[in-house]
C-alpha positions as CSV (number, residue, x, y, z in Angstrom):
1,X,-90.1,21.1,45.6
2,X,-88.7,19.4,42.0
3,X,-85.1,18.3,43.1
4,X,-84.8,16.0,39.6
5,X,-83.5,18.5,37.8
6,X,-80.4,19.6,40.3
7,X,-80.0,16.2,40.8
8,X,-79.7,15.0,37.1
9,X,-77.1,17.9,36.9
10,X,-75.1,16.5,39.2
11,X,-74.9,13.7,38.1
12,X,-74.2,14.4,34.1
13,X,-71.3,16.6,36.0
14,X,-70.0,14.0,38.1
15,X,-70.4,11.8,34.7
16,X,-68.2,13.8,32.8
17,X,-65.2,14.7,35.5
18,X,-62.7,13.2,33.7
19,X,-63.8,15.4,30.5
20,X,-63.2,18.5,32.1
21,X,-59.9,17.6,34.2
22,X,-58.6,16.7,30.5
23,X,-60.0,20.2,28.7
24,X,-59.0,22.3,31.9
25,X,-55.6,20.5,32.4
26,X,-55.2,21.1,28.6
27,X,-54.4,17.3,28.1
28,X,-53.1,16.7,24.4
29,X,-55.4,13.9,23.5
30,X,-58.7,15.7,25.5
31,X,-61.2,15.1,22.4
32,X,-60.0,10.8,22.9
33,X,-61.1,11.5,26.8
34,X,-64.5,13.0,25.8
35,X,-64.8,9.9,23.2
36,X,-64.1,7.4,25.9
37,X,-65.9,9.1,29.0
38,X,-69.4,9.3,26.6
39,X,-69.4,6.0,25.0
40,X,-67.4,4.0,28.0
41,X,-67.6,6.1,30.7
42,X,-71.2,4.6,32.2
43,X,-68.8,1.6,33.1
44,X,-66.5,1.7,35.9
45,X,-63.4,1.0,33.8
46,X,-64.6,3.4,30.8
47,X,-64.9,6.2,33.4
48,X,-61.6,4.8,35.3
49,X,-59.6,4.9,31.6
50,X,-60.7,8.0,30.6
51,X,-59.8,9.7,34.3
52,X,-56.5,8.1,33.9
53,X,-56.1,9.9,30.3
54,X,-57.2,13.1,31.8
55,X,-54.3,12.8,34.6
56,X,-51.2,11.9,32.1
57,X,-48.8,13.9,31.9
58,X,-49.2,17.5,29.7
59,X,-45.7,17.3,28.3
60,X,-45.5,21.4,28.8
61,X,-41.8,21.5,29.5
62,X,-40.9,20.6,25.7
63,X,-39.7,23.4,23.6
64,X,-41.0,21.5,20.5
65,X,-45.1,21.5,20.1
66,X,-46.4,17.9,18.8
């Protein structure tokens, strides 16, 4: 039984959690979160920054869109 493929998959998801926190929590600057979890994200603190980005806050009680 092949378990490198399920295994790689896990993995790239893992890789990119803070990616999809920031595009499902609809996070303003999601496309700078993508940027810093691909090129920074295989560090500790690239994949630490970008989490932190994807956490922020959403600003959704404004009245006025930015």
């Amino acid at each position: 039984m092949d378990v490198a493929g399920p295994v790689f998959l896990l993995l790239a998801v893992l890789y990119f959690v803070p990616t999809i926190i920031a595009f499902a929590r609809g996070v303003r600057n999601a496309g700078s979160v993508l940027v810093v979890n691909l090129f920074l994200g295989w560090t500790l603190v690239g994949w630490v920054v970008a989490l932190a980005m994807a956490a922020r806050s959403t600003d959704r009680g404004s009245p006025y869109p930015r």
